[in-house]
N, C-alpha and C positions, 0 to 999 in steps of 0.2 A: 653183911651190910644190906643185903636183900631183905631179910627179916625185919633189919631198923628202918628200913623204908617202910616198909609194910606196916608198921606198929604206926610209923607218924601219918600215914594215909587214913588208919584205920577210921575214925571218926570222922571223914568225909564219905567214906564207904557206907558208914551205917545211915546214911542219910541218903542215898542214891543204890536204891533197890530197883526201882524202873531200868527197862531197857528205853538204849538213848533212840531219839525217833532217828527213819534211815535221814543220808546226806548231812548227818550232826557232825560234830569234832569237839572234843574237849579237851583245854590244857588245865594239868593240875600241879600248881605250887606248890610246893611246899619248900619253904627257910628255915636255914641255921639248924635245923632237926638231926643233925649230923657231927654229933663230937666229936672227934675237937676238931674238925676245920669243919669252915662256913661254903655252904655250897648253895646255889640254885638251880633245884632240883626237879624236872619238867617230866610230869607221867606223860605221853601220849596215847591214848586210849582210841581207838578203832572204834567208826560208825557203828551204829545197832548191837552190839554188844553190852554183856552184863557187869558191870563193874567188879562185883565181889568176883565172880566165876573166874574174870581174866587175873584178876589178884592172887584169887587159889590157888589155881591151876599154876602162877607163874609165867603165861603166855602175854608178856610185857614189857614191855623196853623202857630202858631208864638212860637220858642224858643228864650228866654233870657236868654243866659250866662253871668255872672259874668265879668269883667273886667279883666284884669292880674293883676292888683295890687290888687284887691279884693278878687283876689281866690290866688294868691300866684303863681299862674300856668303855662305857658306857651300857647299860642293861641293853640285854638280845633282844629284838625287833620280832616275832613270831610272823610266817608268811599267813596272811589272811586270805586263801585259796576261795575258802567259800564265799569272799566278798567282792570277787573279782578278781582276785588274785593280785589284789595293790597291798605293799606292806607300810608300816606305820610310817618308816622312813622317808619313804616316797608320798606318803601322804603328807610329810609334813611338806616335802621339799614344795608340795603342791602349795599347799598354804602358803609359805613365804613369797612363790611367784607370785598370788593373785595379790598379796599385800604392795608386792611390788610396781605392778600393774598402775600406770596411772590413773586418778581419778578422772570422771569426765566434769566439762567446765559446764558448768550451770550460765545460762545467759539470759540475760536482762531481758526479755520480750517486751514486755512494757516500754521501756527507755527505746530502745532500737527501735521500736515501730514509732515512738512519737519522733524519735531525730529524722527519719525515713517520710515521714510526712512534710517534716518541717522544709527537706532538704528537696524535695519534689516542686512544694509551693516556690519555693526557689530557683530552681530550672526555669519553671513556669514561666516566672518574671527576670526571667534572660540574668538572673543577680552576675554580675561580674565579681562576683565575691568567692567563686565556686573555683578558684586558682583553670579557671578558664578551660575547664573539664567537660566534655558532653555530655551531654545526659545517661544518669544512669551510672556514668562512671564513677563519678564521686563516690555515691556510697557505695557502688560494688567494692573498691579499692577498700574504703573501712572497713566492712562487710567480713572478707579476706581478713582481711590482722586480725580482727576478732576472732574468727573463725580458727584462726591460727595460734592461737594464744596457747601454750601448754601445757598453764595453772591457772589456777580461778583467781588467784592473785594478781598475775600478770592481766586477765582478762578483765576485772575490778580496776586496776591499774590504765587500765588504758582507756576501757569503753568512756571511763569517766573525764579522762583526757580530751579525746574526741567528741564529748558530748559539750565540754567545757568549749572549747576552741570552736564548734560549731555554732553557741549562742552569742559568740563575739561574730562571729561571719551573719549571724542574722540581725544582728543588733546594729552592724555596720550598714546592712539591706535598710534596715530601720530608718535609719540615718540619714541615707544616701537616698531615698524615697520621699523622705520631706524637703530635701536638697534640691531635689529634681518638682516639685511641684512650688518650690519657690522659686526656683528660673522661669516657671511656665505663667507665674504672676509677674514676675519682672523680669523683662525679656532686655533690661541693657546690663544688668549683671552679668550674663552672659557676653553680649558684646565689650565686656570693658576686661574679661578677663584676660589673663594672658596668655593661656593657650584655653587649649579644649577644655571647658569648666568641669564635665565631669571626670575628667582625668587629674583635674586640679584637687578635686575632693577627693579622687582614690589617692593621689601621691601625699592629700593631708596627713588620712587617717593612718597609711605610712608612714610617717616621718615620725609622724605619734607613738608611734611604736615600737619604732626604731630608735626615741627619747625614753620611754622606757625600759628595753633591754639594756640600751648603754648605764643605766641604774646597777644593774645588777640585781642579785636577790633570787629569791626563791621565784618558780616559772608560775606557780599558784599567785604567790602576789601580785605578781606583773599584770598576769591574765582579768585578776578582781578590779586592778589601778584602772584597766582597760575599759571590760564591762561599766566599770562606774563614768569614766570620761566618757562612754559613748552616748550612755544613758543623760547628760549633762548636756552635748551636744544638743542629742534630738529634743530636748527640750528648753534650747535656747535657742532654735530655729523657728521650732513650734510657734514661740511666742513673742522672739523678736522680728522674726521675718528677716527682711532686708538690711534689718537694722542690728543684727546681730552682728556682736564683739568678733565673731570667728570669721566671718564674708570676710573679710581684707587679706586676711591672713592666706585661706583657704582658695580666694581667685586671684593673689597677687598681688592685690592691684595696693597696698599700703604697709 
């Protein structure tokens, strides 16, 4: 059997006449070369040595593994000593952790810093629209979810959320700004309200609200029904003034 190894080696011998440089290793296959059963048959050949000489001589060791279909197994894994000493197995198992690894969420810098400004201006002008947060806190509080988010889905998902439900909180500022410079042109709208007029126009644009959720429907619809009514508003105030269809409704007083 030593001979029939030797015969299937021989043409990779005649090719490798150099001596191997020091610190090398070499495995040599050779299949099926082995009548009649099917083996995988691993030369290991010794640093700096001469290939043909250790052949000659016989000063060479031979393992014969099993088949895959024989052992049931999967192909031998060779230790990769000179590469660290990590074997292929454990290289893979490496690969599948980092596959597992979460990706990191990519974030909107753009958007976050326009809502971050918008919501500042805001502070500014005392909005009562801010669910009555100090300063700062508001968007820290978003800030956090976002930051917290643990797919780019969910992060997509939500920023867009929070960005939506903020230009209804500024559109509402919007609103409530032409509100307030119409009492300060007519000063018995006020006096004829029924209570605190601007509490009268925050409990409006509530009840508004609270007429659409009781709708039902998707929370995108509702939010667009909203943005458009608000938008509708401030420009029925804009131009009717005092005389505006929503004054009755909105101080009580009809």
């Amino acid at each position: 059997m030593f001979n029939e190894l030797i015969q299937a080696a021989e043409p990779f011998l005649n090719a490798a006449q150099e001596t191997l440089p020091e610190n090398a290793s070499v495995e040599v296959e050779v299949f099926n070369q082995l009548p009649p059963i099917e083996v995988d048959t691993r030369l290991v050949v010794p640093a700096n040595t001469n290939l043909r000489n250790i052949v000659r001589t016989g000063t060479i060791s031979f393992s014969v593994a099993p088949t895959t279909e024989e052992s049931g197994q999967g192909p031998l894994f060779a230790q990769r000593e000179d590469w660290g000493g990590q074997s292929e197995s454990t290289e893979d198992s490496f690969e599948v952790g980092v596959l597992l690894e979460p990706w990191p969420v990519n974030h909107n810098v753009g958007l976050e810093s326009s809502m971050i400004n918008q919501i500042r201006a805001m502070e500014n002008a005392n909005s009562p629209f801010l669910l009555d947060k100090e300063k700062r806190v508001y968007w820290s509080e978003i800030k956090e979810a976002l930051d917290n988010c643990s797919s780019q889905k969910d992060y997509n998902r939500f920023v867009e959320f929070a960005n939506r439900d903020h230009q209804i909180r500024e559109r509402k500022q919007d609103t409530y700004g032409i509100f307030e410079e119409m009492l300060a042109q007519n000063p018995t709208l006020a006096e004829n309200a029924a209570y605190n007029p601007h509490e009268c126009f925050i409990d409006f644009l509530n009840e508004m609200r609270e007429e659409l959720d009781e709708e039902g429907g998707d929370v995108l619809v509702r939010d667009q029904k909203e943005m458009a009514f608000l938008h509708g508003l401030g420009q029925d105030l804009r131009r009717a003034g005092s005389n505006s269809s929503y004054i009755k409704r909105i101080l009580g007083t009809g």
